[in-house]
VOMIBA-332296 format. One record per residue: residue in one letter; x, y, z of N, C-alpha, C in turn; residue number from 1. Coordinates in nm, 3 decimals. Layout:
<recs>
<residu=a | nu=X | nv=Y | nw=Z | cau=X | cav=Y | caw=Z | cu=X | cv=Y | cw=Z | num=NUM>
...
</recs>
This chain:
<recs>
<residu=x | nu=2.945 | nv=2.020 | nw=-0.834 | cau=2.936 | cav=2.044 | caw=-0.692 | cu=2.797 | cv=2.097 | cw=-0.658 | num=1>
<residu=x | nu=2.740 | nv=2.020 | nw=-0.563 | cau=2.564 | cav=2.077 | caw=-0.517 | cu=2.616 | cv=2.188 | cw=-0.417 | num=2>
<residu=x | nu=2.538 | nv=2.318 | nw=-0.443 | cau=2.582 | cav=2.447 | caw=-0.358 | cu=2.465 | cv=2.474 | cw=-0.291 | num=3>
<residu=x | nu=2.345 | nv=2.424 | nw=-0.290 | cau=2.237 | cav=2.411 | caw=-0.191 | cu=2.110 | cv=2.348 | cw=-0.207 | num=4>
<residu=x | nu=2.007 | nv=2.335 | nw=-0.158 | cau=1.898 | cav=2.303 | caw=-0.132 | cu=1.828 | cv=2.403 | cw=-0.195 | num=5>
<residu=x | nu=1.749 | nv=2.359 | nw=-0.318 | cau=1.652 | cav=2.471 | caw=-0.353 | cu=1.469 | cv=2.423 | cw=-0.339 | num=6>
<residu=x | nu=1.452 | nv=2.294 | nw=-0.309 | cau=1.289 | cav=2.239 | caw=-0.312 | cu=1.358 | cv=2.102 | cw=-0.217 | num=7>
<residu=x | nu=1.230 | nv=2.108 | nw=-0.172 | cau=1.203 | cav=1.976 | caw=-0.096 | cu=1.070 | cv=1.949 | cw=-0.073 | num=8>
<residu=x | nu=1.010 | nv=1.817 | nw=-0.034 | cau=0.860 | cav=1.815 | caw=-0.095 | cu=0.817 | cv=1.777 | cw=-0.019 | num=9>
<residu=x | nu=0.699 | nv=1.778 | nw=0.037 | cau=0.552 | cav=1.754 | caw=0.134 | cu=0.489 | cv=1.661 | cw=0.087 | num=10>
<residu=x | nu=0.467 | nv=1.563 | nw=0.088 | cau=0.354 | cav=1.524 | caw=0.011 | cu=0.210 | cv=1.510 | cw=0.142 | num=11>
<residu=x | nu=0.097 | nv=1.598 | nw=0.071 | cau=0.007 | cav=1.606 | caw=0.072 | cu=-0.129 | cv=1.563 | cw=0.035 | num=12>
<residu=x | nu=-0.245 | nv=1.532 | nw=0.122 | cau=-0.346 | cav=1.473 | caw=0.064 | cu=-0.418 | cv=1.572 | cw=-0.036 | num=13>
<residu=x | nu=-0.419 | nv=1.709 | nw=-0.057 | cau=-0.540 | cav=1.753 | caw=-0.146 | cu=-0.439 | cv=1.893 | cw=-0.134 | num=14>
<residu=x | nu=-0.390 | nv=1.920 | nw=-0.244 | cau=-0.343 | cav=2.068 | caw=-0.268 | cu=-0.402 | cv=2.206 | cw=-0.220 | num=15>
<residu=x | nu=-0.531 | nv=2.204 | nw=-0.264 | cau=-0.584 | cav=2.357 | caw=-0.258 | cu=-0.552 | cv=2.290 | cw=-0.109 | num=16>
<residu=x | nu=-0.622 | nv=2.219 | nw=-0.037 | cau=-0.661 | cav=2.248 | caw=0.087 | cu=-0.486 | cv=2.235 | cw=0.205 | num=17>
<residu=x | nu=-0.412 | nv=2.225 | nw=0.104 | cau=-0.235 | cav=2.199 | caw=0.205 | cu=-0.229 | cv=2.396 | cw=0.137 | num=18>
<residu=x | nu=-0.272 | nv=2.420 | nw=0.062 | cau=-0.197 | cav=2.558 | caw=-0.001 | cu=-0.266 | cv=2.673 | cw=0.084 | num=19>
<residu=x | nu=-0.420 | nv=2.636 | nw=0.142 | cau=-0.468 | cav=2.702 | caw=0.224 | cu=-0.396 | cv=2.741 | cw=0.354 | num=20>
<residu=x | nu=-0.376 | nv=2.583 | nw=0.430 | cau=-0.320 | cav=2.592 | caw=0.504 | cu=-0.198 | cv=2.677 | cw=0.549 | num=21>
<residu=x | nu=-0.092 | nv=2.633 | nw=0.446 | cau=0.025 | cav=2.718 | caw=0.433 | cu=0.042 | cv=2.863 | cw=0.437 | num=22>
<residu=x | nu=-0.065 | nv=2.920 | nw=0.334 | cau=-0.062 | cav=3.030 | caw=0.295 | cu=-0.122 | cv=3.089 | cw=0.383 | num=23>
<residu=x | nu=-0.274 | nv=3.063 | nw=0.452 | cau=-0.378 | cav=3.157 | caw=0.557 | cu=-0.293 | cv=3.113 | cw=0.696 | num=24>
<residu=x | nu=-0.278 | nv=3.016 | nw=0.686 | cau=-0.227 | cav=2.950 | caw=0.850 | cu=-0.087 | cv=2.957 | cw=0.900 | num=25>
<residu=x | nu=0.000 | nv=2.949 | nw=0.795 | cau=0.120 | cav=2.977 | caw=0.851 | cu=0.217 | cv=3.096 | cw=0.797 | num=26>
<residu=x | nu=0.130 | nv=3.126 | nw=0.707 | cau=0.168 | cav=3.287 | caw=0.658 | cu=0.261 | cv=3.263 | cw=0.474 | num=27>
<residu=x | nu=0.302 | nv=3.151 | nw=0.438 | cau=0.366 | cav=3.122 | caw=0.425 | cu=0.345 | cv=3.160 | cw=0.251 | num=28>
<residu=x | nu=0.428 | nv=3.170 | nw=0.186 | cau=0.359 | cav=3.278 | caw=0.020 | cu=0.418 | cv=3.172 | cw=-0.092 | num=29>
<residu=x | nu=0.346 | nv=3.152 | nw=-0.176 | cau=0.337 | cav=3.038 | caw=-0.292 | cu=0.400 | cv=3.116 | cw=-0.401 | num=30>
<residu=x | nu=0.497 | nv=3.010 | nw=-0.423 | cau=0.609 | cav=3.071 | caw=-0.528 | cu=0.566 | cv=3.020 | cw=-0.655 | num=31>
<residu=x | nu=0.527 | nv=2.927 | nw=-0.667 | cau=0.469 | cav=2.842 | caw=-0.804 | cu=0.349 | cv=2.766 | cw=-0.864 | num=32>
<residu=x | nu=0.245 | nv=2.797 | nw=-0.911 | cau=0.114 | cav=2.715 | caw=-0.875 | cu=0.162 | cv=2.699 | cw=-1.072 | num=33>
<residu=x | nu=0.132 | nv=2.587 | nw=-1.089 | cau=0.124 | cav=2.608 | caw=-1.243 | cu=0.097 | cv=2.436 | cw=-1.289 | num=34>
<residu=x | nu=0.057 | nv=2.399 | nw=-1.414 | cau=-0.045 | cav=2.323 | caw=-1.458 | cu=0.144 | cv=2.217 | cw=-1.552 | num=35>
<residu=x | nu=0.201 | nv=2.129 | nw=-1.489 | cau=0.272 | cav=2.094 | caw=-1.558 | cu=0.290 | cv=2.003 | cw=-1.692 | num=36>
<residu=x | nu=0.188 | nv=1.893 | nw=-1.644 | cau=0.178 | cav=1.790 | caw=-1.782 | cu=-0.039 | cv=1.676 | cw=-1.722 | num=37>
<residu=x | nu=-0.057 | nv=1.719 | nw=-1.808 | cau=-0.180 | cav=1.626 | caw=-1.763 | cu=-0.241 | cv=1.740 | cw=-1.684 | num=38>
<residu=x | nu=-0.272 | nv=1.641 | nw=-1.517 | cau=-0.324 | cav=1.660 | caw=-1.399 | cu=-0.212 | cv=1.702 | cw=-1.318 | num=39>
<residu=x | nu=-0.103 | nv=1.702 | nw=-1.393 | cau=0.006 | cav=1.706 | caw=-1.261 | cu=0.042 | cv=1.909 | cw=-1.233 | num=40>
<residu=x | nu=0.068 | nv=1.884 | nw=-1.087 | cau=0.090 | cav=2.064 | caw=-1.088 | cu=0.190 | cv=2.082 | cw=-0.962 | num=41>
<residu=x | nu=0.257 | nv=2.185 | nw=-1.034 | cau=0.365 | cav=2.242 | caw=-0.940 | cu=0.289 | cv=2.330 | cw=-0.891 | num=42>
<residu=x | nu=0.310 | nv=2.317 | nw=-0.722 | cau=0.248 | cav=2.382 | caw=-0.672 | cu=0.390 | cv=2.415 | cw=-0.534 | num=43>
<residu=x | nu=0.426 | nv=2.509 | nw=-0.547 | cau=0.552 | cav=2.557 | caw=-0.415 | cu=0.530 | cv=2.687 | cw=-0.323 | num=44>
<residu=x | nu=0.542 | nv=2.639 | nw=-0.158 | cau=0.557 | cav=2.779 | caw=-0.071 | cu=0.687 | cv=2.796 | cw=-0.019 | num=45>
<residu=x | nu=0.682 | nv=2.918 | nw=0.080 | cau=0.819 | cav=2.951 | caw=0.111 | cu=0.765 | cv=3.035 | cw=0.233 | num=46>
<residu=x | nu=0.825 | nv=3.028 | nw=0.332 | cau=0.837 | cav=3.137 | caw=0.458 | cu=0.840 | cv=3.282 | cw=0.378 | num=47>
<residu=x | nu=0.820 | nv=3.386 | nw=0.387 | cau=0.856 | cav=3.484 | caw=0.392 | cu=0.997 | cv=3.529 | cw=0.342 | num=48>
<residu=x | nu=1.061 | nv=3.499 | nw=0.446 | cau=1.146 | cav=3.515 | caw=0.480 | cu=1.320 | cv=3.445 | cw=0.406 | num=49>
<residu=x | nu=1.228 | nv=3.350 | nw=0.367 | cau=1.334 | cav=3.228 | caw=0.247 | cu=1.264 | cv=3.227 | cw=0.145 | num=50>
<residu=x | nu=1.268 | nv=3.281 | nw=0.050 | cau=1.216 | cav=3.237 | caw=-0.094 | cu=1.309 | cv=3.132 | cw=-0.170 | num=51>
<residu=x | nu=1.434 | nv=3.143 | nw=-0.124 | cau=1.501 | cav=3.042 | caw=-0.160 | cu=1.508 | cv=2.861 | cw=-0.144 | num=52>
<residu=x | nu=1.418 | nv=2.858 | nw=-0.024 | cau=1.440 | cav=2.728 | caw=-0.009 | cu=1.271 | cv=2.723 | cw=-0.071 | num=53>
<residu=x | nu=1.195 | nv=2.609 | nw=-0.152 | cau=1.070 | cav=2.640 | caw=-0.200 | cu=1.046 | cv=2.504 | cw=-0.112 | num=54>
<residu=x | nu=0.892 | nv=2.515 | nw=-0.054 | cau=0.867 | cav=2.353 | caw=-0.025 | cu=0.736 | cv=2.317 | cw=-0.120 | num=55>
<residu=x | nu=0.770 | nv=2.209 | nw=-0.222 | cau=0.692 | cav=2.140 | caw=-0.319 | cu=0.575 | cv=2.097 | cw=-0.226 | num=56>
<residu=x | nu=0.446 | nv=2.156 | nw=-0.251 | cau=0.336 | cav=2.065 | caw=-0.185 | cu=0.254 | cv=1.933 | cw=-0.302 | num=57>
<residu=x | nu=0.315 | nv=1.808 | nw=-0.319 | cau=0.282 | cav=1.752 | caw=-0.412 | cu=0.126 | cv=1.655 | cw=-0.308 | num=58>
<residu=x | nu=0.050 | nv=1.559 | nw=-0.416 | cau=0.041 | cav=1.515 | caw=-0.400 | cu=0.052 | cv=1.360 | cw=-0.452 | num=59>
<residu=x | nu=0.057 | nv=1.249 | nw=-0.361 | cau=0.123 | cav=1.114 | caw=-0.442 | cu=0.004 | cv=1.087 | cw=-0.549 | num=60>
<residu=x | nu=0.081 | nv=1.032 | nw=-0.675 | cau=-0.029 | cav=0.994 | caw=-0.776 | cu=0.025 | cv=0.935 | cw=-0.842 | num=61>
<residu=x | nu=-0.045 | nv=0.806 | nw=-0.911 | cau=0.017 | cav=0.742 | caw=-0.993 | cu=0.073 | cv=0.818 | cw=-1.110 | num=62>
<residu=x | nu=0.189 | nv=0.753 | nw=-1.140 | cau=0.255 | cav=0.819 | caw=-1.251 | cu=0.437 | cv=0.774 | cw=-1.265 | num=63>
<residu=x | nu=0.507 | nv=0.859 | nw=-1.319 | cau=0.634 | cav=0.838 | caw=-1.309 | cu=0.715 | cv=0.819 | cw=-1.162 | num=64>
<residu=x | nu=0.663 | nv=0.852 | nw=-1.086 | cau=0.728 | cav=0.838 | caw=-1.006 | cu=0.670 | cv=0.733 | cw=-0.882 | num=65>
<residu=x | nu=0.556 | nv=0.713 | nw=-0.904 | cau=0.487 | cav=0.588 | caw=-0.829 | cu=0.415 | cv=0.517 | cw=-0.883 | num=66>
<residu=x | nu=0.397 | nv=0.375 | nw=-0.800 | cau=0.331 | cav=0.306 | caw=-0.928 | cu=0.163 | cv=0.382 | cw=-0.833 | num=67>
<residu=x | nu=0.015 | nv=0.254 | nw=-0.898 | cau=-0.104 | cav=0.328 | caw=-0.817 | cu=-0.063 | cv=0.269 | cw=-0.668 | num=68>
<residu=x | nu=-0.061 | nv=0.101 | nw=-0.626 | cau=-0.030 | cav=0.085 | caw=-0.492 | cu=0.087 | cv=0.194 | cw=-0.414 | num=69>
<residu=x | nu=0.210 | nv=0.220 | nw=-0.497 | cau=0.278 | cav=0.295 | caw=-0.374 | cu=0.219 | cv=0.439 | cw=-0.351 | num=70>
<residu=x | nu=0.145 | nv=0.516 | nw=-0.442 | cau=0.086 | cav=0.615 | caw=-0.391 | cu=-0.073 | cv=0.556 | cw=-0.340 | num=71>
<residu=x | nu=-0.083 | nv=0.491 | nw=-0.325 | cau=-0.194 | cav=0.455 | caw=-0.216 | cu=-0.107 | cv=0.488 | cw=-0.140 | num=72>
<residu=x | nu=-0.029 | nv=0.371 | nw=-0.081 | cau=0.022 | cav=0.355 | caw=0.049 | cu=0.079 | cv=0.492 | cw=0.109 | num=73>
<residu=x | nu=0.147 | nv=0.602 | nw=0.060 | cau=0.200 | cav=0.709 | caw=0.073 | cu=0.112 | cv=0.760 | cw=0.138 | num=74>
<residu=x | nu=-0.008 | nv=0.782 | nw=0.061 | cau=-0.133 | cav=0.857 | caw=0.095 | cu=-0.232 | cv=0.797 | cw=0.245 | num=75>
<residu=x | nu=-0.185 | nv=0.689 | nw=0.245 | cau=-0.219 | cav=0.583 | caw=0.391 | cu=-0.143 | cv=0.644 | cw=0.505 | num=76>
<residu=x | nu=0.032 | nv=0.591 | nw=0.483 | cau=0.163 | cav=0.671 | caw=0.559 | cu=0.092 | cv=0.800 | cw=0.596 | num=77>
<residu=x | nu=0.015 | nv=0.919 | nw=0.523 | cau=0.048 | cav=1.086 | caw=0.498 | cu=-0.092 | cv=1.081 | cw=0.644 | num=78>
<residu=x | nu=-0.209 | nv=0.990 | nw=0.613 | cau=-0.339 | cav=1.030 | caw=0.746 | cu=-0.264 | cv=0.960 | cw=0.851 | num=79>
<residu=x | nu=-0.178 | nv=0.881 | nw=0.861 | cau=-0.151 | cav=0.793 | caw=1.003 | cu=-0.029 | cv=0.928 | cw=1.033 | num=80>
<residu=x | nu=0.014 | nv=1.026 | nw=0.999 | cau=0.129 | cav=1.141 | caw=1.031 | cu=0.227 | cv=1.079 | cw=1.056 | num=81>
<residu=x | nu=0.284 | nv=0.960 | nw=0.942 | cau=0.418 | cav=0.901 | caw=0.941 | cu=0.507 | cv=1.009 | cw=0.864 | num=82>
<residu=x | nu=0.453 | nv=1.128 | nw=0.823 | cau=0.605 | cav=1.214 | caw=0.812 | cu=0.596 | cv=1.329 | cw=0.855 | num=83>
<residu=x | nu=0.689 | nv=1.379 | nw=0.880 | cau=0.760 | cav=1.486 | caw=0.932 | cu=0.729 | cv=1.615 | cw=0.801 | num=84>
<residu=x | nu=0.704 | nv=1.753 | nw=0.791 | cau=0.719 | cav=1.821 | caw=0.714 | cu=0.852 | cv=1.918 | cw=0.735 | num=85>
<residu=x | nu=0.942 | nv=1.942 | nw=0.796 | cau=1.050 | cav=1.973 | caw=0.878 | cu=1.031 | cv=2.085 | cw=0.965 | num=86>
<residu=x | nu=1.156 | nv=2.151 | nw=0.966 | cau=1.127 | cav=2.213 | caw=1.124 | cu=1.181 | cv=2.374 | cw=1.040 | num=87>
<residu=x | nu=1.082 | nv=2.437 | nw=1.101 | cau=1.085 | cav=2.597 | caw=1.069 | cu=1.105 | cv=2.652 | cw=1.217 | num=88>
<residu=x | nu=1.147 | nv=2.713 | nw=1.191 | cau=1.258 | cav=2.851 | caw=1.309 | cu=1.159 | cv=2.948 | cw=1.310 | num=89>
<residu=x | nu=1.138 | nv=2.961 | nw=1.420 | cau=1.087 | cav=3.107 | caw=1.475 | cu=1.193 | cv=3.157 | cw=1.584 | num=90>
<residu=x | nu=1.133 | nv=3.337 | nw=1.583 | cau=1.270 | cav=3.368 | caw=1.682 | cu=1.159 | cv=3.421 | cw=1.837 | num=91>
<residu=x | nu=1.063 | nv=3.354 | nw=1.799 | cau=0.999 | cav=3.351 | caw=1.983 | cu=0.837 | cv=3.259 | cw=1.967 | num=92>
<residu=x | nu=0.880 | nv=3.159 | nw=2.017 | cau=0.817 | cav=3.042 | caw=1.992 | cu=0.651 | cv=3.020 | cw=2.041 | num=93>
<residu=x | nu=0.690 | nv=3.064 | nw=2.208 | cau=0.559 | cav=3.074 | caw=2.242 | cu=0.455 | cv=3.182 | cw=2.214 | num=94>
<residu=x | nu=0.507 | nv=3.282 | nw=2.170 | cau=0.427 | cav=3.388 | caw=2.077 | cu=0.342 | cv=3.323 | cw=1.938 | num=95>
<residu=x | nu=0.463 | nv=3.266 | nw=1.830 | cau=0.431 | cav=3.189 | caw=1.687 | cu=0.339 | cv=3.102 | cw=1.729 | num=96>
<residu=x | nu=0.315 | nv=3.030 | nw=1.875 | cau=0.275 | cav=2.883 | caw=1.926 | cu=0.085 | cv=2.930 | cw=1.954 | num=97>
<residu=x | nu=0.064 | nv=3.017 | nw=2.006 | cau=-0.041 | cav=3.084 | caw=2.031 | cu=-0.116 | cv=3.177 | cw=1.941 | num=98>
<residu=x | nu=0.007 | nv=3.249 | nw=1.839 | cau=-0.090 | cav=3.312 | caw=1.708 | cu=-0.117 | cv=3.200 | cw=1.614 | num=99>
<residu=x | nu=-0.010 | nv=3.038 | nw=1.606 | cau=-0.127 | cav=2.941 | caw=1.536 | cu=-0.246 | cv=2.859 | cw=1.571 | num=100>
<residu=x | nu=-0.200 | nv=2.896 | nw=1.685 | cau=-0.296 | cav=2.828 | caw=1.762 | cu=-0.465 | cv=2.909 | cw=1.770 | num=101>
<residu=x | nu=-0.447 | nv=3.005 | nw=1.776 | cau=-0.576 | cav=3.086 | caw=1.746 | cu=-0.626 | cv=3.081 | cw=1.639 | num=102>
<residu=x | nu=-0.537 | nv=3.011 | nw=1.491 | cau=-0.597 | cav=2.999 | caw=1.395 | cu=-0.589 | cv=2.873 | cw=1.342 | num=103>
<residu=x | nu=-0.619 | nv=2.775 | nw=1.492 | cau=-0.693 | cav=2.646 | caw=1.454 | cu=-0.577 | cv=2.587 | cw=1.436 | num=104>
<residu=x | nu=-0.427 | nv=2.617 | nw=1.403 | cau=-0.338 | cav=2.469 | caw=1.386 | cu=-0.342 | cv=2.393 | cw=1.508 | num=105>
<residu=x | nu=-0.347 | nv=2.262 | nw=1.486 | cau=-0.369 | cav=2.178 | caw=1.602 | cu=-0.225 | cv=2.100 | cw=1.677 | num=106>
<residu=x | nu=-0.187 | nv=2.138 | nw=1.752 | cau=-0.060 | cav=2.115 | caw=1.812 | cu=-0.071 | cv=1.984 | cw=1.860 | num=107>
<residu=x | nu=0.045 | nv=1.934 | nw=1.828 | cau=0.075 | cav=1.795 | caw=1.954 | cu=0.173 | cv=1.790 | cw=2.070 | num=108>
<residu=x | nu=0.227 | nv=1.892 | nw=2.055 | cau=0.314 | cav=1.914 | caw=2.153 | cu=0.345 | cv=2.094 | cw=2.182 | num=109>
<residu=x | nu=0.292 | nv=2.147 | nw=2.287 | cau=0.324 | cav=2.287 | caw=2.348 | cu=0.501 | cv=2.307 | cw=2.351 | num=110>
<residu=x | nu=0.441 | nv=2.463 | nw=2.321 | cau=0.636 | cav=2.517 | caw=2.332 | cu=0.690 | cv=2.454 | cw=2.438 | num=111>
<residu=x | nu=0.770 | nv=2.320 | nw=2.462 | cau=0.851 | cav=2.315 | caw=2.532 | cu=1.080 | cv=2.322 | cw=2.529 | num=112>
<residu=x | nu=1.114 | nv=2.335 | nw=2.646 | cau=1.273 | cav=2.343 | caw=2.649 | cu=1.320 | cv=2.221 | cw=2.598 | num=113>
<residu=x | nu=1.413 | nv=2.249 | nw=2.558 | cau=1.507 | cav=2.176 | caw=2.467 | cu=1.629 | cv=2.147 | cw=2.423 | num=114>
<residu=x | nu=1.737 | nv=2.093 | nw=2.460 | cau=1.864 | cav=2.101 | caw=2.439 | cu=1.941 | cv=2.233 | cw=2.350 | num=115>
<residu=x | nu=1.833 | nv=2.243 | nw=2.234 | cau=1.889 | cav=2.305 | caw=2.109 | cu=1.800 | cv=2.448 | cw=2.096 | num=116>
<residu=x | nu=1.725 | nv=2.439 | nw=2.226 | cau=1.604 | cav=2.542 | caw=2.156 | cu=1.443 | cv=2.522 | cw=2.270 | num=117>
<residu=x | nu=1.355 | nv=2.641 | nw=2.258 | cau=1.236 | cav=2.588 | caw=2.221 | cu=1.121 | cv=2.495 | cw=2.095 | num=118>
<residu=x | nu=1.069 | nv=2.433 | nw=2.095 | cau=1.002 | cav=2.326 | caw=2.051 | cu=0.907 | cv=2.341 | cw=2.059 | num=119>
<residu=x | nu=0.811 | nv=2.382 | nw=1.971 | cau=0.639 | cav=2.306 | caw=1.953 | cu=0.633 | cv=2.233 | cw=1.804 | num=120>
<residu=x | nu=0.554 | nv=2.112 | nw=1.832 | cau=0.502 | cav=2.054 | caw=1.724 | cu=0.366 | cv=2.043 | cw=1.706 | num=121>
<residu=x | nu=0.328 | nv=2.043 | nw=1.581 | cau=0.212 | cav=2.084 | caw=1.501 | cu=0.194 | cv=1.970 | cw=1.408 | num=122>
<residu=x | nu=0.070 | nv=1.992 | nw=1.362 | cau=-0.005 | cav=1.886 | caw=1.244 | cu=-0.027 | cv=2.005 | cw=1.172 | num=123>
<residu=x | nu=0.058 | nv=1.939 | nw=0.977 | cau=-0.043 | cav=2.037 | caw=0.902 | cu=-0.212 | cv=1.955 | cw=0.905 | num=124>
<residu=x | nu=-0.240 | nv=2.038 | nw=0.778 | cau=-0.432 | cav=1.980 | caw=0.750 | cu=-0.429 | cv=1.808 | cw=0.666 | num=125>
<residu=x | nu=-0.325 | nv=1.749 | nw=0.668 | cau=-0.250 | cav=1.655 | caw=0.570 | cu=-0.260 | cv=1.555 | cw=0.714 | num=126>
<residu=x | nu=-0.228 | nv=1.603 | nw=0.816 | cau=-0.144 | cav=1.500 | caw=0.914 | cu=-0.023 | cv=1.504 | cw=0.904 | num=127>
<residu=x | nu=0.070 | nv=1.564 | nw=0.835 | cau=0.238 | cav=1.560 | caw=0.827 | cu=0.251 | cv=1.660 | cw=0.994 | num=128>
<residu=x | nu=0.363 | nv=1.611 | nw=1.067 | cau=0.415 | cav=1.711 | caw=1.188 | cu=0.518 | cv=1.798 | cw=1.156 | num=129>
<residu=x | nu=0.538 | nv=1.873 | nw=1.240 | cau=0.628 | cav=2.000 | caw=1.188 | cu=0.688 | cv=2.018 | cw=1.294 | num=130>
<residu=x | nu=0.816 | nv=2.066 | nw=1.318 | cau=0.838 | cav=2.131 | caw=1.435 | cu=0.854 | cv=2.291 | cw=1.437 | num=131>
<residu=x | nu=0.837 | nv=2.363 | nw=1.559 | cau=0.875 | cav=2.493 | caw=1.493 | cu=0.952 | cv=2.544 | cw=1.613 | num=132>
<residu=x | nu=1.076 | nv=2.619 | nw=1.630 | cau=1.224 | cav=2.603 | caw=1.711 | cu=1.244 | cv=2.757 | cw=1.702 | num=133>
<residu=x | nu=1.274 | nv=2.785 | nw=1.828 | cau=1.319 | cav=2.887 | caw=1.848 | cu=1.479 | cv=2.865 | cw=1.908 | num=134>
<residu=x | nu=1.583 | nv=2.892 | nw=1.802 | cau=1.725 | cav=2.831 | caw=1.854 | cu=1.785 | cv=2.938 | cw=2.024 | num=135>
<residu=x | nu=1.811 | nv=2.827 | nw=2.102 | cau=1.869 | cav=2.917 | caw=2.223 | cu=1.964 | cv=2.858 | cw=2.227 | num=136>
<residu=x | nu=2.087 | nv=2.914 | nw=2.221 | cau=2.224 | cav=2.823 | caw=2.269 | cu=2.248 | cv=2.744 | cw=2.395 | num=137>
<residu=x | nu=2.216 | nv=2.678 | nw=2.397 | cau=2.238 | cav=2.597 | caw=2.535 | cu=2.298 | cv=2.478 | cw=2.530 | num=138>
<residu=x | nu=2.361 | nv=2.491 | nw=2.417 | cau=2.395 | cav=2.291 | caw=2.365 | cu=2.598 | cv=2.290 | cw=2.406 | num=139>
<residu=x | nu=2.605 | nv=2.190 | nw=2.486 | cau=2.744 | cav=2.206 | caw=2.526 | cu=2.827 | cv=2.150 | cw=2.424 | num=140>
<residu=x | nu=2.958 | nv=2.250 | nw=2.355 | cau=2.997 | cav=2.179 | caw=2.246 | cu=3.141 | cv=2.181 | cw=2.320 | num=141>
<residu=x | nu=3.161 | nv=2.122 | nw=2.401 | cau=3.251 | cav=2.048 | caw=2.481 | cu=3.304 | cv=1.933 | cw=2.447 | num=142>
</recs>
């Protein structure tokens, strides 16, 4: 029986510079930097606040798990911001929206209302979007 979610992965164009990000820009504290086989490296952050959920900042590279074309293409997908990095919770949005914003994260979308919440979306330094949600109950479960 799976009892939760412990990693889920980013993939990223250039490590140090996604670990910067994470860590100076969104506060966010690195649970694992370590040298696994070769060139390859575990590299994981976490909110604060969740050490439990880790997010893998990989980047695509040929190897076991891609051939060289599909981590090209990944790495093509990652500058055009065809993925999503998911959505982190804050508990007051337009506050979180303006202290990243002072430190250069580049938004694509301002705190706006939302069925489920407030909403701003962001670009990490990768091009992946993020959302970041401040939950307000307003959703009719009627």
């Amino acid at each position: 029986m799976i009892t939760s979610i412990a990693h889920t992965t980013i993939y990223v164009l250039n490590q140090d510079n996604a670990l910067d990000f994470y860590k100076n820009k969104l506060g966010f504290e690195v649970g694992d930097d370590m040298k696994v086989e070769g060139d390859f490296r575990w590299l994981t952050v976490h909110p604060k606040s969740t050490p439990q959920l880790q997010l893998v900042l990989a980047e695509p590279k040929e190897g076991p798990m891609f051939s060289k074309e599909s981590a090209e293409k990944i790495r093509s997908l990652i500058e055009e911001g065809a993925f999503g990095a998911g959505v982190f919770e804050t508990d007051d949005c337009q506050k979180t929206y303006q202290e990243l914003e002072a430190k250069g994260v580049e938004f694509i979308q301002p705190p706006t209302e939302q069925l489920y919440g407030i909403e701003a979306m962001a670009l990490d330094n990768s091009g992946n979007w993020f959302s970041l949600v401040e939950r307000v109950n307003k959703l009719n479960k009627s």
